[in-house]
C-alpha atoms as one frame of an Amber mdcrd trajectory, in Angstrom:
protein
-107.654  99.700  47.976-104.000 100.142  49.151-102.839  99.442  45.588-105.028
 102.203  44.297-104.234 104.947  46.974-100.502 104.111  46.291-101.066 104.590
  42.697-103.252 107.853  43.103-100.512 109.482  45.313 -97.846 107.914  42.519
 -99.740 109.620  40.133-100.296 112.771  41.798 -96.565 112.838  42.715 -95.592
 112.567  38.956 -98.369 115.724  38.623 -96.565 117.795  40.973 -93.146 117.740
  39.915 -93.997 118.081  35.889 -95.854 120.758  36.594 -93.271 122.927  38.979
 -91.287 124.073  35.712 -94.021 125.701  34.557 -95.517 126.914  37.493 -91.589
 128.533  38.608 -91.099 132.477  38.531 -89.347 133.497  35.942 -88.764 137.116
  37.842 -88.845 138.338  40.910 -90.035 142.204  41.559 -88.674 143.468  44.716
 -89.892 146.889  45.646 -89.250 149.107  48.065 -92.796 150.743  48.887 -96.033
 151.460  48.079 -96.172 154.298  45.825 -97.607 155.476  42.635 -94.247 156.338
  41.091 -93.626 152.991  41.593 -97.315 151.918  39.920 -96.892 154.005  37.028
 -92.595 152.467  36.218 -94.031 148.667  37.324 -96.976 149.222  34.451 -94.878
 150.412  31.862 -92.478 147.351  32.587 -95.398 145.052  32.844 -96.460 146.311
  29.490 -92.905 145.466  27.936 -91.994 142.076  29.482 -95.353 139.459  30.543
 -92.861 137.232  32.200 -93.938 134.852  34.785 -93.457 137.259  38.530 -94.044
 137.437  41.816 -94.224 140.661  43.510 -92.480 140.965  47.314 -92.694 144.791
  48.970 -90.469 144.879  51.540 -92.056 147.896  53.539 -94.950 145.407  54.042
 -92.699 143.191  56.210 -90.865 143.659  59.224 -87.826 142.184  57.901 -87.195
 140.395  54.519 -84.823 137.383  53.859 -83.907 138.150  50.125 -81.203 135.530
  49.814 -83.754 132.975  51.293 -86.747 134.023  48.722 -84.430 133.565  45.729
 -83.092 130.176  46.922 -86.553 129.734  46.970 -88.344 130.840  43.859 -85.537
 130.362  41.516 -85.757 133.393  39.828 -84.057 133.765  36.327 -83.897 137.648
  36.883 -84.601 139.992  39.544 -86.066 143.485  39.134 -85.611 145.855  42.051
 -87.510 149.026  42.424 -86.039 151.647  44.389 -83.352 152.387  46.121 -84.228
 150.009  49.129 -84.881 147.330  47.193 -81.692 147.738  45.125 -79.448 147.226
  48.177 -81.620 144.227  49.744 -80.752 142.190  46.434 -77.615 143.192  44.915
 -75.639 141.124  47.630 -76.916 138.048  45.270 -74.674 137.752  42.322 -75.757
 134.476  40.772 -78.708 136.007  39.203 -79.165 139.264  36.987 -80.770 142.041
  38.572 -82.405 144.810  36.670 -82.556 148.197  38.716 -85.684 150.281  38.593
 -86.122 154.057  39.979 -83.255 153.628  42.002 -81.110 156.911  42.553 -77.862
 154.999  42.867 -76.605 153.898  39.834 -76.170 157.570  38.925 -73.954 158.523
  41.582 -71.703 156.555  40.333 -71.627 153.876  43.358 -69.819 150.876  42.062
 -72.368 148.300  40.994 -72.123 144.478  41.318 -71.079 143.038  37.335 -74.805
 141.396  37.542 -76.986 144.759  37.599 -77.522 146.970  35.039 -81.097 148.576
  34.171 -82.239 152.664  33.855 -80.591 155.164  35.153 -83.054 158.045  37.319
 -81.382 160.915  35.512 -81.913 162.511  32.334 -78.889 162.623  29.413 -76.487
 165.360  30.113 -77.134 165.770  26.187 -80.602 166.778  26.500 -80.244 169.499
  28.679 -77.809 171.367  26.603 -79.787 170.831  23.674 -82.210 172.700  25.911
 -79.872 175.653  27.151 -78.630 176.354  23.163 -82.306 176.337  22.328 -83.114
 179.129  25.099 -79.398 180.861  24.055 -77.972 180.077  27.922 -74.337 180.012
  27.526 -73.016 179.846  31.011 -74.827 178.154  32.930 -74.706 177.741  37.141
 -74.676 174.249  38.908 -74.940 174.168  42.610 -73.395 170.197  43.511 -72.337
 167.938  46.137 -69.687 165.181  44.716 -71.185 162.315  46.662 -74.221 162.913
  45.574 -73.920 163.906  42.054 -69.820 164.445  41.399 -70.315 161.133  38.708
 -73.274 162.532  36.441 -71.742 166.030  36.330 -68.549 164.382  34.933 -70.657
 163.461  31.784 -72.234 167.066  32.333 -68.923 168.385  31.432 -68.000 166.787
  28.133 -71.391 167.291  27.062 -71.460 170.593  27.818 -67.994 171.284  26.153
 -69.027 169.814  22.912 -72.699 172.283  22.349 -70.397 175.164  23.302 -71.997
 175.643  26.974 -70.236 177.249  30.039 -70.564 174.964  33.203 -69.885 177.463
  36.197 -69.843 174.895  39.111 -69.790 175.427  43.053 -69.686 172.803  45.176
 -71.282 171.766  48.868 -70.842 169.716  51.437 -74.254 170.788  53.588 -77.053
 172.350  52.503 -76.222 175.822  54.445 -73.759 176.444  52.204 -76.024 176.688
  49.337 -77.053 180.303  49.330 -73.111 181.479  50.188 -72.335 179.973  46.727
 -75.687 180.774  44.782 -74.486 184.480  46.013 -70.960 183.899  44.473 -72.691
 183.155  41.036 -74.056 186.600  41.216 -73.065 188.234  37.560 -71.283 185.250
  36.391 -74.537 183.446  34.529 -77.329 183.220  32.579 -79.147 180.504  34.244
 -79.572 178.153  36.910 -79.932 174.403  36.122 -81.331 172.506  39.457 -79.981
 168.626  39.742 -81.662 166.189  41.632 -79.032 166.587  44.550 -80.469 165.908
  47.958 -77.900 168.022  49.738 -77.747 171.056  46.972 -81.279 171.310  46.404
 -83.542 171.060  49.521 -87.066 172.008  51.247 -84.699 174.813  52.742 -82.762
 175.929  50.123 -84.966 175.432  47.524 -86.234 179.252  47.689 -82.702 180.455
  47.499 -82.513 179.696  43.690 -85.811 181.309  42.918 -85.085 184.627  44.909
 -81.613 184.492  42.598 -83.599 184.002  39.868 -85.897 186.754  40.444 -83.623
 189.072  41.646 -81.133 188.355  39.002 -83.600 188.118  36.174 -81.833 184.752
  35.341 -84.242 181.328  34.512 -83.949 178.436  36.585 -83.907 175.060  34.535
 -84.804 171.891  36.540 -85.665 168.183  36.557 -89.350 168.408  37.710 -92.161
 170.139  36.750 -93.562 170.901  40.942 -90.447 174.032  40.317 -92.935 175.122
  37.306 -95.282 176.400  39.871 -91.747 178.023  42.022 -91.139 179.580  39.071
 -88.626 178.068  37.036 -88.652 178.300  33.849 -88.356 175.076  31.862 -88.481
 171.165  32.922 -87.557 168.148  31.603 -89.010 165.259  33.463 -89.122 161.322
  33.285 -92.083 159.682  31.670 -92.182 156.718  34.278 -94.163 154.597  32.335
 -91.474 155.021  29.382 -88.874 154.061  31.907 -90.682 151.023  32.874 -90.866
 149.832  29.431 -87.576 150.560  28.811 -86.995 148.456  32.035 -88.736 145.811
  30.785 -86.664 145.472  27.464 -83.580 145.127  29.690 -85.525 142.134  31.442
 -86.409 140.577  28.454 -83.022 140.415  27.112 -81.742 138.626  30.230 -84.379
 136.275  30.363 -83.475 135.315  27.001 -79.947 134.599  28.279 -78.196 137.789
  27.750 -75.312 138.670  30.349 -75.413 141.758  32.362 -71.696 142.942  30.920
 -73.634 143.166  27.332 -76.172 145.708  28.382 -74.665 148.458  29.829 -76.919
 151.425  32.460 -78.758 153.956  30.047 -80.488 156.639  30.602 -84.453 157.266
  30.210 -85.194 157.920  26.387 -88.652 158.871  27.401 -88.870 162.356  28.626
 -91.189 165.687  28.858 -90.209 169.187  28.610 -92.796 171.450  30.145 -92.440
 174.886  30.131 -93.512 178.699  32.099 -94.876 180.644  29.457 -95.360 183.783
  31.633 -91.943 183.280  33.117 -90.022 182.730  29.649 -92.137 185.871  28.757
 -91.259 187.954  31.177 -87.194 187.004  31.348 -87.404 187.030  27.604 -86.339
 184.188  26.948 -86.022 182.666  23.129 -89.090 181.447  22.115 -88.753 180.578
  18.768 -85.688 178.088  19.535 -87.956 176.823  22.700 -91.101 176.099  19.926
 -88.834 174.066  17.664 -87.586 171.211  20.643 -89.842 168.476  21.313 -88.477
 165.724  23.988 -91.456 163.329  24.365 -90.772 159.838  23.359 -87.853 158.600
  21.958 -84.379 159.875  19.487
């Protein structure tokens, strides 16, 4: 009986540790919360890559030992959703990391040589298409450097080569914002809101619309909750897009790929949504509007 128990657990033994390849994660999702942003980017990615996962959110734990769980599972790759979950795991640089709806690698933060993924901001490119569609030659950006001093950079050139006048003013606080939106008085034809957490606010946010109004100039932005402010034109994120494109990235890597070969791009999967009443009543080109479609990919 001693013989057989021996040979059972022997057996057993041999069981376990032929099976733990196949049983190991191949990823490891950390996100930052709850959320159905978050949903809607992790089922797009789960649609492009059906590797082998396990899912830790960190604001369902009081505190979260990231360098312990990936000693742990193993991981090949990591994917990191938000910005939370970005900094809790790029202090690991043995393993790729794939960054997800995370606002920091396009303020131009330095990022460890092991991350790459999709950027949360829209092509300068596209948005000029948009402005020489709607005839908006000079255009007004209110910025803070820190926050988004890197993507206006590329803003620049791209704006240089389609011919469009960037009229910048920059802030350090959100109470400067109206003294500049008043300075911009006369000098444009448009508005184009960034996602800039110290330019655009709760606060200030009805600054640019009472310019707009009172100046009879459009506002362009990056979400379509200004549609119902008032502004005239959006282009927006498809999330779901961006997961997918997400999930190419992870594929790559988990078919040995370096980091250093795929470079941070920006979402190819995008909306533009539109005011008809507003265009209407600024009289804005409609024809040129009619002709642009942004959904899916160039």
């Amino acid at each position: 009986m001693a013989i057989l128990r021996a040979l059972l657990s022997f057996i057993l033994a041999l069981y376990i540790f032929a099976a733990a390849p196949a049983l190991a994660t191949d990823l490891l999702i950390v996100q930052s919360t709850r959320h159905s942003s978050y949903t809607e980017a992790l089922n797009g990615f789960r649609n492009a890559c059906n590797a082998r996962s396990r899912v830790v959110v960190l604001d369902d734990y009081a505190e979260v030992d990231v360098a312990r769980l990936v000693r742990e599972e193993q991981p090949v790759a990591i994917l990191a959703v938000g910005d939370s979950a970005l900094d809790a795991v790029k202090k690991i640089r043995r393993v790729p990391i794939v960054s997800l709806m995370s606002i920091s690698p396009s303020t131009g933060k330095s990022m460890p040589p092991n991350v790459t993924g999709v950027r949360m901001t829209i092509s300068p490119e596209r948005y000029m298409t948009l402005f020489n569609a709607l005839r908006l030659d000079r255009v007004g950006v209110i910025y803070n450097t820190a926050r988004s001093g890197a993507y206006l950079r590329r803003a620049r050139q791209s704006a240089e080569q389609a011919g469009v006048d960037l009229v910048l003013r920059e802030v350090d606080n959100p109470r400067e914002t109206s003294h500049q939106l008043a300075s911009l008085k006369g000098k444009v034809d448009a508005l184009w809101l960034l996602p800039d957490s110290t330019a655009v606010t709760r606060e200030t946010v009805e600054a640019y619309f009472f310019f707009s109004m009172e100046q009879r100039k459009p506002v362009i932005a990056f979400s379509a909750v200004y549609l119902s402010l008032g502004a005239a034109a959006t282009l927006e994120i498809d999330r779901h897009g961006m997961g997918m494109q997400a999930g190419e990235v992870a594929n790559r890597l988990l078919k040995g790929a370096s980091p250093a070969e795929i470079p941070f791009s920006d979402p190819l999967d995008i909306f533009l949504k539109t005011n008809p009443s507003v265009i209407r009543k600024l009289e804005l080109n409609q024809q040129g509007l009619s002709k642009l479609t942004f959904e899916g990919r160039d």
